[in-house]
C-alpha angles and dihedrals in degrees: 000000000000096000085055085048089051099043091056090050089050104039128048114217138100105350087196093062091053080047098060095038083072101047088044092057097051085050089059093045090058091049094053086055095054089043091051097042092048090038090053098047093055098047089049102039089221088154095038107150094012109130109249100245087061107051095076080051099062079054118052117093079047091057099046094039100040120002088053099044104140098184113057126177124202079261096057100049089046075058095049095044084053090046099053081054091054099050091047093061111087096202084070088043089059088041093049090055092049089053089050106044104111081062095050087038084059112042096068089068100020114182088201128046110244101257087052095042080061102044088052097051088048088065099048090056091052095057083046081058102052086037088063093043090052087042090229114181121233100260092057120114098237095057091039090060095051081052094056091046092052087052092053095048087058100042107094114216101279092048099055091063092081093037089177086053099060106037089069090050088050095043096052095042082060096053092066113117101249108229123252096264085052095055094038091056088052092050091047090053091048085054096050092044138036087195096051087050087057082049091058101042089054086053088058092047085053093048097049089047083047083059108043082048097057092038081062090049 
């Protein structure tokens, strides 16, 4: 992008062309990234066994966040080249399944069907959002529905019968430390993203409403 850049202050010529090679490059990164990301599932079998109609789900919030970033600062590549690091390694990809496995636990018995899972998450994420903006605590009842309603999108059809049972399993599964690499892979993304920061702010603020929850069971 800066030689094209270059190229446009020292030569004169069509200023649209030097226009679309930059588009045109920012298309292409984008590419590589799905490449990469698609190329690196299948080799390591990460959604092995998940039904079809699931695997864009897992990945969704990481596509549109990430995988589809347009504007990307020296920072931010120094982040994605980290990333793909990251994601290479297959200690992180075990970790990674560890840290998913109330999604692949659901998704065998789903009580949703995938495009309807998302659209739901999507809305969680959304009253996350406005809980953040109106600086609501954890205990509050706006946050402790949203917090009832998480549990729910991740419980398959024979666990939603005992609700009450399986919000403590959930809520305890969630309390688990992520690893490092977990973490890392989190900080990298925040870095990549400002959106995806948001995304993470509104899952500590899940988390935190997850505790305070179990501390009153």
């Amino acid at each position: 992008m800066i030689s094209i850049l270059r190229m446009a202050k020292e030569n004169e010529g069509d200023s649209l062309q030097y226009v679309y090679d930059l588009v045109h490059e920012r298309a292409v990164n984008n590419e590589k990234r799905s490449r990469f990301i698609a190329k690196r599932v299948e080799e390591s079998k990460f959604l092995e066994g998940v039904p079809a109609e699931w695997r864009s789900s897992l990945l969704y919030n990481f596509n549109k966040h990430i995988v589809n970033q347009t504007k990307t600062s020296a920072k931010q590549t120094v982040a994605w080249n980290e990333l793909q690091e990251l994601i290479n390694d297959p200690e992180f990809i075990s970790d990674l399944r560890k840290d998913e496995f109330l999604f692949f636990n659901m998704v065998h018995q789903p009580r949703l069907g995938a495009d309807a899972w998302v659209k739901n998450l999507e809305g969680i994420h959304t009253r996350l959002n406005t809980a953040l903006k109106r600086k609501l605590g954890a205990e509050s009842p706006f946050v402790q529905a949203i917090v009832e309603d998480t549990a729910m999108l991740y419980a398959n059809s024979e666990q939603s019968v005992d609700q009450e049972e399986f919000f403590r399993y959930f809520a305890e599964y969630s309390q688990r430390t992520p690893s490092e690499r977990i973490e890392r892979f989190n900080t990298l993304c925040s870095l990549l993203s400002p959106k995806f920061r948001l995304f993470s702010q509104g899952n500590l603020l899940l988390l935190q409403g997850i505790k305070w929850r179990l501390e009153q069971m």
